[in-house]
PDB file of N, CA, C and O in Angstrom, chain B, residues numbered from 101:
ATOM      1  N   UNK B 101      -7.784  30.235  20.616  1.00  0.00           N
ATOM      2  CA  UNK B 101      -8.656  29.937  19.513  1.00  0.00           C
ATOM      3  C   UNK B 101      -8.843  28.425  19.431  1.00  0.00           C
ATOM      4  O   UNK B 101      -7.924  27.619  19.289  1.00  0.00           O
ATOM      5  N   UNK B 102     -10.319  28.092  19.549  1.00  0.00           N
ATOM      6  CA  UNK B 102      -9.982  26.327  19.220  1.00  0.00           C
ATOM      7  C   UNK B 102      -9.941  25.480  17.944  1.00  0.00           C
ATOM      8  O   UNK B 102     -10.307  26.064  16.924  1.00  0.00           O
ATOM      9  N   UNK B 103      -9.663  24.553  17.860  1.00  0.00           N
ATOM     10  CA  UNK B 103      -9.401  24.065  16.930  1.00  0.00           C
ATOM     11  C   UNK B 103     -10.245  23.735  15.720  1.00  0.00           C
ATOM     12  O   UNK B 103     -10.854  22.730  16.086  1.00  0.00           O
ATOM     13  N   UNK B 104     -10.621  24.007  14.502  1.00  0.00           N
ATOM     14  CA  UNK B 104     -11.942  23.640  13.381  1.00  0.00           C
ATOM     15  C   UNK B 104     -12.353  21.954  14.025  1.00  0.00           C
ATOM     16  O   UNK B 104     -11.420  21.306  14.498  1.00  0.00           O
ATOM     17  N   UNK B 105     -13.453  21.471  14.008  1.00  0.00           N
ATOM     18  CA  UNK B 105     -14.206  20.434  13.970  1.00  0.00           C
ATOM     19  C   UNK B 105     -14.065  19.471  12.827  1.00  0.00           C
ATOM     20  O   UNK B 105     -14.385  19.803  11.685  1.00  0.00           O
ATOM     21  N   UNK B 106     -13.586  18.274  13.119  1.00  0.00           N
ATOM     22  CA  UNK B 106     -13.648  17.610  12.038  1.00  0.00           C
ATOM     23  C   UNK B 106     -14.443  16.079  12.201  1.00  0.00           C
ATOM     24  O   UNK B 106     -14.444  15.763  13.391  1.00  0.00           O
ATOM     25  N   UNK B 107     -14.695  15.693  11.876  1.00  0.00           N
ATOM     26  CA  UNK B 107     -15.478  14.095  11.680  1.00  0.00           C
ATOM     27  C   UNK B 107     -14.461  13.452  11.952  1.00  0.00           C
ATOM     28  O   UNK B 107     -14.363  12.689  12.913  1.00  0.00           O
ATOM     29  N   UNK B 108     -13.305  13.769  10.863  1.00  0.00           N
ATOM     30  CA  UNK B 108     -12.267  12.439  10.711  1.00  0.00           C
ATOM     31  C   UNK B 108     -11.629  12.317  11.598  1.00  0.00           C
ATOM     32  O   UNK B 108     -11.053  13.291  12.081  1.00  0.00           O
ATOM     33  N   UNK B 109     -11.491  10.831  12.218  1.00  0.00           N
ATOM     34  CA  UNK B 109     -10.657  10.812  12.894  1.00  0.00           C
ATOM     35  C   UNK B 109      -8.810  10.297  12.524  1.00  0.00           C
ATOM     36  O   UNK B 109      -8.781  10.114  11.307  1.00  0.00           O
ATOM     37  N   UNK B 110      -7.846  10.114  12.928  1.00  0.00           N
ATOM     38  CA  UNK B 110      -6.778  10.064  12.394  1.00  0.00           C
ATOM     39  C   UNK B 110      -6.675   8.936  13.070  1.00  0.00           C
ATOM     40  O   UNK B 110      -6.893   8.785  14.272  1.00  0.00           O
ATOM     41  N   UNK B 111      -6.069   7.491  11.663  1.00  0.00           N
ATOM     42  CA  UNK B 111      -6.115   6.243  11.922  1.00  0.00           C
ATOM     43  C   UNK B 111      -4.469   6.385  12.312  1.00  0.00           C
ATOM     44  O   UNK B 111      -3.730   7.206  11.768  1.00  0.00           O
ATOM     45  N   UNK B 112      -4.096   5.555  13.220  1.00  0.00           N
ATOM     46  CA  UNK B 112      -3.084   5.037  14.183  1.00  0.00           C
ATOM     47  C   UNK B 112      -2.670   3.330  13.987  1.00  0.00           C
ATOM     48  O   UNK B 112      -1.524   2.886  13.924  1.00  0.00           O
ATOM     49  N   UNK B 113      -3.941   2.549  13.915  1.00  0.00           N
ATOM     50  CA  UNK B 113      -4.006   1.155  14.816  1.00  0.00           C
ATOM     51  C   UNK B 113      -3.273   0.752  13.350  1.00  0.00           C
ATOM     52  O   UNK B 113      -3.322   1.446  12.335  1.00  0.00           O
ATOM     53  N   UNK B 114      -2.631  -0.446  13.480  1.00  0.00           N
ATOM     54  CA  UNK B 114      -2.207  -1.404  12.131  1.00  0.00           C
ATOM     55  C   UNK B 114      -3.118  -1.768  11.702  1.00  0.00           C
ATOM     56  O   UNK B 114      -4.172  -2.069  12.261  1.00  0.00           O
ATOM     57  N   UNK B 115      -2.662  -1.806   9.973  1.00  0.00           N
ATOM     58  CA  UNK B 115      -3.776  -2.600   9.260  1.00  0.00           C
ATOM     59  C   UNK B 115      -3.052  -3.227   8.223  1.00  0.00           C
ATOM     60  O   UNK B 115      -1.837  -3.104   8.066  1.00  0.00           O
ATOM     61  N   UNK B 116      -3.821  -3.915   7.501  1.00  0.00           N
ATOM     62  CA  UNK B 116      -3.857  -4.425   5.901  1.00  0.00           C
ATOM     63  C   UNK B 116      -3.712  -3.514   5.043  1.00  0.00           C
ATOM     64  O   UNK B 116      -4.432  -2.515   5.039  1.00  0.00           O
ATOM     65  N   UNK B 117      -2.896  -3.690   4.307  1.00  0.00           N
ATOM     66  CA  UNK B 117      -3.199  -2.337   3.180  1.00  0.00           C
ATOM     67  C   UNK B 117      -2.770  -3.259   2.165  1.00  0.00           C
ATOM     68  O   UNK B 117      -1.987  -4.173   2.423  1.00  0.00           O
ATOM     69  N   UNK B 118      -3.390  -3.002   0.683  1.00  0.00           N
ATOM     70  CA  UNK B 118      -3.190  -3.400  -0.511  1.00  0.00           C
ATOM     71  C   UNK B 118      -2.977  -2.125  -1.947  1.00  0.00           C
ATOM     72  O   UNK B 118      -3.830  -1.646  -2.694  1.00  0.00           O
ATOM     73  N   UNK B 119      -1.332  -1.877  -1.868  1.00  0.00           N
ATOM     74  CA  UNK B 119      -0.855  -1.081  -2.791  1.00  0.00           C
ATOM     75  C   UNK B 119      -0.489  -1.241  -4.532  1.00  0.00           C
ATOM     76  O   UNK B 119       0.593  -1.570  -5.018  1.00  0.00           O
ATOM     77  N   UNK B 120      -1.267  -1.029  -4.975  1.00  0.00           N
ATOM     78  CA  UNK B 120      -1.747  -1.362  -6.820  1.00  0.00           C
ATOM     79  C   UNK B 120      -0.708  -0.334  -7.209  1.00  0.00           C
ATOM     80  O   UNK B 120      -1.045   0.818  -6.936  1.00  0.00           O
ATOM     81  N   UNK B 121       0.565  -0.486  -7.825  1.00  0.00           N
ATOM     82  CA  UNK B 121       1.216   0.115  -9.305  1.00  0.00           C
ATOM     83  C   UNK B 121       1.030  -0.154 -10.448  1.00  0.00           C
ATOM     84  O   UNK B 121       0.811  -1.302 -10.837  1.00  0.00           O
ATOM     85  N   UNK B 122       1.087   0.885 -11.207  1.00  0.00           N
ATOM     86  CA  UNK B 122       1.706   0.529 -13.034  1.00  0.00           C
ATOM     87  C   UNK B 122       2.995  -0.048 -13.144  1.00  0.00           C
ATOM     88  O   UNK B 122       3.943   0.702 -12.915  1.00  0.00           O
ATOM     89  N   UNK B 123       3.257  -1.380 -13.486  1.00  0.00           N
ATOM     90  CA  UNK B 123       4.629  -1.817 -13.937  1.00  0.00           C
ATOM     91  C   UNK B 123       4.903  -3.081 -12.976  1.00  0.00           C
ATOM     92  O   UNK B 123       4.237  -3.230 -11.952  1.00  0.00           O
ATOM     93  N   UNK B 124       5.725  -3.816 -13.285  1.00  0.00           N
ATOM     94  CA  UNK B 124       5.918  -4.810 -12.759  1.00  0.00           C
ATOM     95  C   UNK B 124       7.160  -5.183 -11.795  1.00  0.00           C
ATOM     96  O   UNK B 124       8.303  -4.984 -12.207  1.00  0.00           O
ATOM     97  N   UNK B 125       6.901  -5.802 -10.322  1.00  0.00           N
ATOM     98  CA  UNK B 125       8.072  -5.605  -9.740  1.00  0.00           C
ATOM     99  C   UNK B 125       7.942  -7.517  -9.229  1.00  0.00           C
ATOM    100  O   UNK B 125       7.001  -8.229  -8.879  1.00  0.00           O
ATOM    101  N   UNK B 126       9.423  -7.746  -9.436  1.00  0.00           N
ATOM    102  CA  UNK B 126       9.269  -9.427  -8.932  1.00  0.00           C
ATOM    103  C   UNK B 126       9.493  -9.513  -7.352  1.00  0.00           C
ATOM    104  O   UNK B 126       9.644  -8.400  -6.849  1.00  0.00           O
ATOM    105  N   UNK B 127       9.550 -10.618  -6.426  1.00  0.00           N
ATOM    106  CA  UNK B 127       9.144 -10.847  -5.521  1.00  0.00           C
ATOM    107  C   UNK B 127      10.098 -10.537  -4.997  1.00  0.00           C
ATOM    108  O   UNK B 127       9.884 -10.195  -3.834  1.00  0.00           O
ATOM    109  N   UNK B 128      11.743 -10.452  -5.487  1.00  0.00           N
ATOM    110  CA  UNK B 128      12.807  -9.884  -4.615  1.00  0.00           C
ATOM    111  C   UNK B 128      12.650  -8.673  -3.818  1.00  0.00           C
ATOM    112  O   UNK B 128      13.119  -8.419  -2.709  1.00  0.00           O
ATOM    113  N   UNK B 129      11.525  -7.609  -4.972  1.00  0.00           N
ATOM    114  CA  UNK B 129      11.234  -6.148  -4.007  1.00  0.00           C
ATOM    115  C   UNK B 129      10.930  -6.070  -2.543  1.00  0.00           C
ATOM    116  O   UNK B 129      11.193  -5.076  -1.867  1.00  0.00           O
ATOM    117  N   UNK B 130      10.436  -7.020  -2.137  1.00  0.00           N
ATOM    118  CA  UNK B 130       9.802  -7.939  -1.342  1.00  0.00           C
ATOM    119  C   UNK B 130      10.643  -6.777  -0.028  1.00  0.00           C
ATOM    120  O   UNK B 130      10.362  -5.669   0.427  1.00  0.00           O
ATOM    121  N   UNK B 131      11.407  -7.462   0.125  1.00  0.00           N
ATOM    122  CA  UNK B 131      12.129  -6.769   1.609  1.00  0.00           C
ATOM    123  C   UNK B 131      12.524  -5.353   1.520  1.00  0.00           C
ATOM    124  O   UNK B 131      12.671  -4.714   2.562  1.00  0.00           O
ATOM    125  N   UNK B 132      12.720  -4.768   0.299  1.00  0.00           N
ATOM    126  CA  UNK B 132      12.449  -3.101   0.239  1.00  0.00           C
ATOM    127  C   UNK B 132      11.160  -2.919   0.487  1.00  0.00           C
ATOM    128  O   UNK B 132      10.897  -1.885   1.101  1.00  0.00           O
ATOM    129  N   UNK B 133      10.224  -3.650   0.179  1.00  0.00           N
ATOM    130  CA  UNK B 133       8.965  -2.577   0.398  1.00  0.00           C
ATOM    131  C   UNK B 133       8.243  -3.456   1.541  1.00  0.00           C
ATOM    132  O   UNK B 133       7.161  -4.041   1.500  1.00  0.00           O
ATOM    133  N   UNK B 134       9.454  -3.331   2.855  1.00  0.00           N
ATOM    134  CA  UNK B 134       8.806  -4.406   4.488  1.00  0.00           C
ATOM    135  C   UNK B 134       8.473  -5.480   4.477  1.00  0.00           C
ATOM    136  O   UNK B 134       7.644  -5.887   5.291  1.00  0.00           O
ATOM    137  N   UNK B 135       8.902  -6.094   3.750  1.00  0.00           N
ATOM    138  CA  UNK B 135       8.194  -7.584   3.717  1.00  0.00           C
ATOM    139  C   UNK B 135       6.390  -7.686   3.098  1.00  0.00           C
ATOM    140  O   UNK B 135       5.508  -8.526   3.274  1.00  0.00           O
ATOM    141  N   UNK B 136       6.440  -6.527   2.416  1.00  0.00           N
ATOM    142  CA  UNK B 136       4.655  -6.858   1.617  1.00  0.00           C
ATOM    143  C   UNK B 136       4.946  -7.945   0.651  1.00  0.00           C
ATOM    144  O   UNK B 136       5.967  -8.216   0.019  1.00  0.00           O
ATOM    145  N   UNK B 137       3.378  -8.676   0.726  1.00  0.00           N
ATOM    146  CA  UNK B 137       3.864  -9.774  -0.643  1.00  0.00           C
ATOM    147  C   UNK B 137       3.879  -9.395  -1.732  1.00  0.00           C
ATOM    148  O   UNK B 137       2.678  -9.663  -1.711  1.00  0.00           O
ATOM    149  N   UNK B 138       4.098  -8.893  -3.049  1.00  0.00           N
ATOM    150  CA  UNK B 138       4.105  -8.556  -4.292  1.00  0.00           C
ATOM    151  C   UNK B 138       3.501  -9.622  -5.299  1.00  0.00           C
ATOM    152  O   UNK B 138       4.138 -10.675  -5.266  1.00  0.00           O
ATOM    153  N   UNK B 139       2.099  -9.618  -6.466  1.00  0.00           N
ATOM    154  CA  UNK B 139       2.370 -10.474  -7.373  1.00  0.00           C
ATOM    155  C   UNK B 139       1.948  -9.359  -8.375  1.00  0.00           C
ATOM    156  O   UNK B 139       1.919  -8.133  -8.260  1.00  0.00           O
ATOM    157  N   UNK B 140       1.611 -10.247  -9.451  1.00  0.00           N
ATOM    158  CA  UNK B 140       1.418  -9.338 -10.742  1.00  0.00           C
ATOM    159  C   UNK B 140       0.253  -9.448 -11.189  1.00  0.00           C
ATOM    160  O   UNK B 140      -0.618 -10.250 -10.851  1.00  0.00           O
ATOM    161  N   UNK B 141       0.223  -8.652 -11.948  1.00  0.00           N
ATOM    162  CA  UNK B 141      -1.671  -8.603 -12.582  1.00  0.00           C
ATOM    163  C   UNK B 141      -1.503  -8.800 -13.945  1.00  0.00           C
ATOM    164  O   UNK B 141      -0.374  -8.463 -14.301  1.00  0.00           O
ATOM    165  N   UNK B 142      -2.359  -9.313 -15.039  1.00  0.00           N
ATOM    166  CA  UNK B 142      -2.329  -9.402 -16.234  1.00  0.00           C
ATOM    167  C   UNK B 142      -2.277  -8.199 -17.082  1.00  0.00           C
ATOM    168  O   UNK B 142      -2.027  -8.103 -18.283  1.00  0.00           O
ATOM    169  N   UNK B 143      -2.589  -7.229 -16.135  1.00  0.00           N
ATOM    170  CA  UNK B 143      -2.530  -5.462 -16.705  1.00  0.00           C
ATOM    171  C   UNK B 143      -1.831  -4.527 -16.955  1.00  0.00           C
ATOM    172  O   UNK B 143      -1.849  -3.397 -17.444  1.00  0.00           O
ATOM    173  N   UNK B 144      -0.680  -5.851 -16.138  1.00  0.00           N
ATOM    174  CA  UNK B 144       1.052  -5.060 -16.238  1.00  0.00           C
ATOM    175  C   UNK B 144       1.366  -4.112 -14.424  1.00  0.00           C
ATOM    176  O   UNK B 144       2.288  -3.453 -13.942  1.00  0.00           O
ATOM    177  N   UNK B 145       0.417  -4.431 -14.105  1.00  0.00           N
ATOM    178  CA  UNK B 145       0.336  -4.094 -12.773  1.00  0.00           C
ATOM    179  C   UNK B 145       1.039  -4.248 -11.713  1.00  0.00           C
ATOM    180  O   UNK B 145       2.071  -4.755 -12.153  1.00  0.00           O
ATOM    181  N   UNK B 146       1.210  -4.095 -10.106  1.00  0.00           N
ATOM    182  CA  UNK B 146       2.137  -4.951  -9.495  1.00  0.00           C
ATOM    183  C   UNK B 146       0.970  -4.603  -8.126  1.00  0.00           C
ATOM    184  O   UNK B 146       0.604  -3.477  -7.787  1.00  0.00           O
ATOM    185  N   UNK B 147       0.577  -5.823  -7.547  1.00  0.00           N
ATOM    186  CA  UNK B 147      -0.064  -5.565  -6.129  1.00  0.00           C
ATOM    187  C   UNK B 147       1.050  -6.067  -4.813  1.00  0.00           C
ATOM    188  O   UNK B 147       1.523  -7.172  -4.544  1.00  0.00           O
ATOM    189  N   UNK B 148       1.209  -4.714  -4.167  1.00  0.00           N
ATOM    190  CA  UNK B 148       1.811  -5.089  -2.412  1.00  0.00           C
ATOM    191  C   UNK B 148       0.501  -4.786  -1.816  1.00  0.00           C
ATOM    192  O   UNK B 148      -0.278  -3.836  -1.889  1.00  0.00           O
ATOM    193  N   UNK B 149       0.528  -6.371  -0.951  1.00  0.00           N
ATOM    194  CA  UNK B 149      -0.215  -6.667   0.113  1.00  0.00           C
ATOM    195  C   UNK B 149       0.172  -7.009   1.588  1.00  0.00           C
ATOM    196  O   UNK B 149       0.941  -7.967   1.508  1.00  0.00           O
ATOM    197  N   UNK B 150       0.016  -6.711   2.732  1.00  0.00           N
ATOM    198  CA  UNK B 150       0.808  -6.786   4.115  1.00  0.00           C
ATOM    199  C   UNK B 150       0.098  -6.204   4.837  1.00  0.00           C
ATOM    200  O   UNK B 150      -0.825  -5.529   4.382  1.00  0.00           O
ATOM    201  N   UNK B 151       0.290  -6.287   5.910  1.00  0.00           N
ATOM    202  CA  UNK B 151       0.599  -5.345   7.103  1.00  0.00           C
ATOM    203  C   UNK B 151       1.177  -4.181   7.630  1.00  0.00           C
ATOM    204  O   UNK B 151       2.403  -4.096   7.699  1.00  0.00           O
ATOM    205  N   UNK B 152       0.516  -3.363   7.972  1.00  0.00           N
ATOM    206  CA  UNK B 152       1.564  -1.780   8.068  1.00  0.00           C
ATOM    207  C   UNK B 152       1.357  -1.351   9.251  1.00  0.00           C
ATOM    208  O   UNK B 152       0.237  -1.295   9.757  1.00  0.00           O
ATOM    209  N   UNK B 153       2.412  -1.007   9.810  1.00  0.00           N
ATOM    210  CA  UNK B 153       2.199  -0.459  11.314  1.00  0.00           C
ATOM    211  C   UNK B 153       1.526   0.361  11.583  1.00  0.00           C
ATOM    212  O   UNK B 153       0.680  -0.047  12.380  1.00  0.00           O
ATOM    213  N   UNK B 154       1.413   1.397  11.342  1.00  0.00           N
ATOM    214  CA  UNK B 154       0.851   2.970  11.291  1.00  0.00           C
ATOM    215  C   UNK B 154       1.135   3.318   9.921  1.00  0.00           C
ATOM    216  O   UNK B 154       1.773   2.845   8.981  1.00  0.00           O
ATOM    217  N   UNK B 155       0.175   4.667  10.248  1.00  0.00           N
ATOM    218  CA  UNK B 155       0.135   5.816   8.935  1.00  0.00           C
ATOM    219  C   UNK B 155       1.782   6.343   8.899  1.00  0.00           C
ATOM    220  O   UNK B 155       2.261   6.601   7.795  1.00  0.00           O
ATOM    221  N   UNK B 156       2.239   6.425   9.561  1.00  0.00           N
ATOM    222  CA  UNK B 156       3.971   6.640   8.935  1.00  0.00           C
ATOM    223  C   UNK B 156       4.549   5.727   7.756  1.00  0.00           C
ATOM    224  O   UNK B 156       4.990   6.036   6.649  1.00  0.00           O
ATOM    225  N   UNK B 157       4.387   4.464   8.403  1.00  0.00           N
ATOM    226  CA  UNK B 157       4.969   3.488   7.787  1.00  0.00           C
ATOM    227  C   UNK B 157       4.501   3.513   6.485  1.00  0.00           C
ATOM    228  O   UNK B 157       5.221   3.270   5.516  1.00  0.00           O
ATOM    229  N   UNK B 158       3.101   3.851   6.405  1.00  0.00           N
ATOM    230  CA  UNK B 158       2.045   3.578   5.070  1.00  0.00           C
ATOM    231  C   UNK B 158       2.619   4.414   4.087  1.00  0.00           C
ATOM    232  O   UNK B 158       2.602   4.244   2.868  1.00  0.00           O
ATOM    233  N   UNK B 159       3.256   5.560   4.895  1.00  0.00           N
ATOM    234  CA  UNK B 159       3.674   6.696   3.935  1.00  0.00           C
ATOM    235  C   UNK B 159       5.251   6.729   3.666  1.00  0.00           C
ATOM    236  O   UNK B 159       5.923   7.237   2.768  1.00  0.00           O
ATOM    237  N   UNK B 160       5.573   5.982   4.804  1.00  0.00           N
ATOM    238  CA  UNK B 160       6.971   5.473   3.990  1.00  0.00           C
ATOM    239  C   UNK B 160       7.117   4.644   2.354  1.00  0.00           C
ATOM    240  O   UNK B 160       7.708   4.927   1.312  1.00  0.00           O
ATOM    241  N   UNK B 161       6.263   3.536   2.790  1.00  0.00           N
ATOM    242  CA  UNK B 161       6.157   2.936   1.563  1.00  0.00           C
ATOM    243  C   UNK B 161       5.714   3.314   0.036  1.00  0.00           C
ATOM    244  O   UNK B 161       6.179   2.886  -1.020  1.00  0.00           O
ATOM    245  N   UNK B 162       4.636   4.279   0.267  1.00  0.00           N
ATOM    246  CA  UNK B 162       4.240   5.233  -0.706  1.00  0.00           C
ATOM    247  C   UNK B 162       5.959   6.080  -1.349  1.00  0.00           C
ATOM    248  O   UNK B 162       6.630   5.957  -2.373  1.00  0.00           O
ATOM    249  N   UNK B 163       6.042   6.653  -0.476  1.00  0.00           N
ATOM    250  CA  UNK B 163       7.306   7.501  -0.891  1.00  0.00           C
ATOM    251  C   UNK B 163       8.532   6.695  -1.426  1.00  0.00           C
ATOM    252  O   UNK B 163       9.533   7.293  -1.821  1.00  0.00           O
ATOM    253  N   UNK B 164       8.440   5.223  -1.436  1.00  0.00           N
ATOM    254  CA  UNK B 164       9.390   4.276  -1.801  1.00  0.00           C
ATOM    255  C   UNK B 164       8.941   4.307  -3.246  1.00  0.00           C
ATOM    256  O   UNK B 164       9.623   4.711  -4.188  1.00  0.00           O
ATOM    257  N   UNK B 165       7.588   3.782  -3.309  1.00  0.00           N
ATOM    258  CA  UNK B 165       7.351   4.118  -4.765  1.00  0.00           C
ATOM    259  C   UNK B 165       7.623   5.278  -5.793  1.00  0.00           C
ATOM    260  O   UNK B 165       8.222   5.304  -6.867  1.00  0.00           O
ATOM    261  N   UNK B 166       6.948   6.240  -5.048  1.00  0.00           N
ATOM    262  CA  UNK B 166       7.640   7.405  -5.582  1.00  0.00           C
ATOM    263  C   UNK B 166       9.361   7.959  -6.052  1.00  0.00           C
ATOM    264  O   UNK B 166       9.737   8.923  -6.719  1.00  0.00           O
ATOM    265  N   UNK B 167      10.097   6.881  -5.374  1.00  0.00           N
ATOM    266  CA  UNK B 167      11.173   7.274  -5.534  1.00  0.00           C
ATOM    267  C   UNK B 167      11.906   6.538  -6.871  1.00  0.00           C
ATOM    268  O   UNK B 167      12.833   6.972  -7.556  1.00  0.00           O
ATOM    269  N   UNK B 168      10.944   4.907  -7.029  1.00  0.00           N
ATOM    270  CA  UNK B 168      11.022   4.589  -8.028  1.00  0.00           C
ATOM    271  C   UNK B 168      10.775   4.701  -9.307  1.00  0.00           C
ATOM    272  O   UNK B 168      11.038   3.989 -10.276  1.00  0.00           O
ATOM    273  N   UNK B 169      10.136   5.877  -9.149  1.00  0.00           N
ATOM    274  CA  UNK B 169       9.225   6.552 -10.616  1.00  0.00           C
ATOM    275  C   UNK B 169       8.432   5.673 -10.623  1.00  0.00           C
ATOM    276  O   UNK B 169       8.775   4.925 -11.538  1.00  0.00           O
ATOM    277  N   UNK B 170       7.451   5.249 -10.092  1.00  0.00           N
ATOM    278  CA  UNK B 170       6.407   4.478 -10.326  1.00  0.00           C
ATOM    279  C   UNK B 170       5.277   5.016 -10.257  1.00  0.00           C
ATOM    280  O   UNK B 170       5.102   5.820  -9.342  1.00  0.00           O
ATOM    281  N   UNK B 171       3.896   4.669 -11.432  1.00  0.00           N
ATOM    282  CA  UNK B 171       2.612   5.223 -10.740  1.00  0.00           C
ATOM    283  C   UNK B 171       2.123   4.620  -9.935  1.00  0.00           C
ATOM    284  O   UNK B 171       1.903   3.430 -10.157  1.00  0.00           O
ATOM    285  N   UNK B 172       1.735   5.250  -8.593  1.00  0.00           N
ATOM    286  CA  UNK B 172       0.515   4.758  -7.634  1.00  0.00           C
ATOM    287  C   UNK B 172      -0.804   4.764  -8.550  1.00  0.00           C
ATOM    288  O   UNK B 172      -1.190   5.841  -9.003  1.00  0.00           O
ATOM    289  N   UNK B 173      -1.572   3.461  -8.859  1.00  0.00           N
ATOM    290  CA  UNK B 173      -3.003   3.799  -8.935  1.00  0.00           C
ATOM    291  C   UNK B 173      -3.759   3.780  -7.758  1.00  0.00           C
ATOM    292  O   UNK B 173      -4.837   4.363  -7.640  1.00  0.00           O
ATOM    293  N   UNK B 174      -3.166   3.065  -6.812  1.00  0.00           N
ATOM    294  CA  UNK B 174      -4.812   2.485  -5.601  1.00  0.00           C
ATOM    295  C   UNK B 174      -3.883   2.150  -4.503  1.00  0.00           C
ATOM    296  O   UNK B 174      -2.815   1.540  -4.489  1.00  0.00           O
ATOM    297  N   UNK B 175      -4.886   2.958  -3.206  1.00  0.00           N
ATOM    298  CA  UNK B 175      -4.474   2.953  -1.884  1.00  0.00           C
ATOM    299  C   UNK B 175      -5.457   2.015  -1.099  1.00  0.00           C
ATOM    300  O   UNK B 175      -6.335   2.611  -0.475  1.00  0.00           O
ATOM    301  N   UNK B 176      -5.455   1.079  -1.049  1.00  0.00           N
ATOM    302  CA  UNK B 176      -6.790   0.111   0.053  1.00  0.00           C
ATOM    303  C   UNK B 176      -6.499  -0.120   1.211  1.00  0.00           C
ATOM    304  O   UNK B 176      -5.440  -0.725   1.380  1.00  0.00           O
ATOM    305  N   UNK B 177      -7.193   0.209   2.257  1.00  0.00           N
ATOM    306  CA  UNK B 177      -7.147  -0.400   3.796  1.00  0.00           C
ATOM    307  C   UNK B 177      -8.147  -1.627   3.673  1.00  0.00           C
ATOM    308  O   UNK B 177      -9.273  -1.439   3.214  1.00  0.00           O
ATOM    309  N   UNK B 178      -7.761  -2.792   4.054  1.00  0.00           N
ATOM    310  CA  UNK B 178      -8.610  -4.018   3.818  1.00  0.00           C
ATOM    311  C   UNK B 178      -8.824  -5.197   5.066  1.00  0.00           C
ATOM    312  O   UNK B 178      -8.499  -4.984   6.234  1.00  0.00           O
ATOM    313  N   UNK B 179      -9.275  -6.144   4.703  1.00  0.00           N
ATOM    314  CA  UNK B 179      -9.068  -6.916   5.667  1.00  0.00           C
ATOM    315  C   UNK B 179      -7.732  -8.001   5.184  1.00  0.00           C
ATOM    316  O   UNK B 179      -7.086  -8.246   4.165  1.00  0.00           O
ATOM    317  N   UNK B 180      -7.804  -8.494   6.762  1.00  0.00           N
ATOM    318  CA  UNK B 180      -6.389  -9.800   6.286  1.00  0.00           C
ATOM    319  C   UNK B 180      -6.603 -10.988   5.580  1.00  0.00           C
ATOM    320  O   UNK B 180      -5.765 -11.785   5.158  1.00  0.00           O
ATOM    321  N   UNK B 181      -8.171 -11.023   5.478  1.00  0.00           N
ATOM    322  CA  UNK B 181      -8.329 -12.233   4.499  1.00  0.00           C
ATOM    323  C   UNK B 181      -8.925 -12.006   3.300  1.00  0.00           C
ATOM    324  O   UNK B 181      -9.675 -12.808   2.743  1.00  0.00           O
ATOM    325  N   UNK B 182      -8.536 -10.665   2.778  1.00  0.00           N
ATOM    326  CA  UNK B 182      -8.962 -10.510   1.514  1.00  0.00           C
ATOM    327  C   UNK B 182      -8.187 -11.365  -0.238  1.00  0.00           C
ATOM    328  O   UNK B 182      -7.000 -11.672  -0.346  1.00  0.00           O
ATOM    329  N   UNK B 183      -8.726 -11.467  -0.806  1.00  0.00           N
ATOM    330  CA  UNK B 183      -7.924 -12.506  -1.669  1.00  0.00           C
ATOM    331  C   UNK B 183      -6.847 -11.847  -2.233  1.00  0.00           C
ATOM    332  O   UNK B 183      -7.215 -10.895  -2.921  1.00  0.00           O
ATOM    333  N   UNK B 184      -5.432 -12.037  -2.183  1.00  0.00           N
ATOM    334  CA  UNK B 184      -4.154 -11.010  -2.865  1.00  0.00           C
ATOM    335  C   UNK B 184      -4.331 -10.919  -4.255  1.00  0.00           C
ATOM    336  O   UNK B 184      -3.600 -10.115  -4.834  1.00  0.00           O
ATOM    337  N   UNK B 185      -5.147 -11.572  -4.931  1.00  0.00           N
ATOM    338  CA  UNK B 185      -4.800 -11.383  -6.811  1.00  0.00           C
ATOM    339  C   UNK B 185      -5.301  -9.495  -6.927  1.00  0.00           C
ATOM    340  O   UNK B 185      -5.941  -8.735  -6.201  1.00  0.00           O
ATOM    341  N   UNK B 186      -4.861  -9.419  -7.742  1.00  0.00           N
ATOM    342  CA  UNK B 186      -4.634  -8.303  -8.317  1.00  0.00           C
ATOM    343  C   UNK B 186      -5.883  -7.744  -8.562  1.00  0.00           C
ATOM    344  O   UNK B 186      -6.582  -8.682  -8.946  1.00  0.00           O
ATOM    345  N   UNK B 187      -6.615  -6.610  -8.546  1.00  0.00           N
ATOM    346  CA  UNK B 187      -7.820  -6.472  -9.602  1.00  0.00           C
ATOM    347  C   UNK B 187      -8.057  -5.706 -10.525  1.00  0.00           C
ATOM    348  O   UNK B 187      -7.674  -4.545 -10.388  1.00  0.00           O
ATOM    349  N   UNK B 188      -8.621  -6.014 -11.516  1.00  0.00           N
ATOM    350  CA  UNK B 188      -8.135  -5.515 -12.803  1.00  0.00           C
ATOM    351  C   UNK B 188      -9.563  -4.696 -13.194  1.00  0.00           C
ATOM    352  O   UNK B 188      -9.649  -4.078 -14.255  1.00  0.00           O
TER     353      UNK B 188
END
């Protein structure tokens, strides 16, 4: 039987990713969550910005949050020179 047809293809290559929470985490988190940079938003927010190897890794980090009881609001694949402030 072959396989359903899909469009999507399944991303692999490293990228940028910029991960938006509810709540605030200071820059020590820093090396738990791979070395992403962390700052804060005026919204009470917390943005990790970095580099991620693959979709594993991406979902490691997700599940880090999760473990912190934290809400995820926003998942971004971006570029590397996008500006790190927060957006509100």
């Amino acid at each position: 039987m072959d396989e359903p047809h899909t469009d999507i293809e399944p991303v692999s290559d490293p990228g940028w990713y910029r991960i938006r929470i509810q709540g605030r985490l200071d820059q020590r988190w820093s090396t738990w969550f791979d070395g992403m940079s962390l700052s804060q938003g005026e919204d009470g927010t917390t943005v990790m910005r970095g580099r991620v190897g693959d979709q594993a890794a991406l979902h490691g980090l997700i599940e880090r949050v999760r473990d912190l009881g934290l809400t995820l609001l926003e998942v971004t694949h971006e570029a590397p020179d996008t500006p790190a402030e927060p957006r509100t």
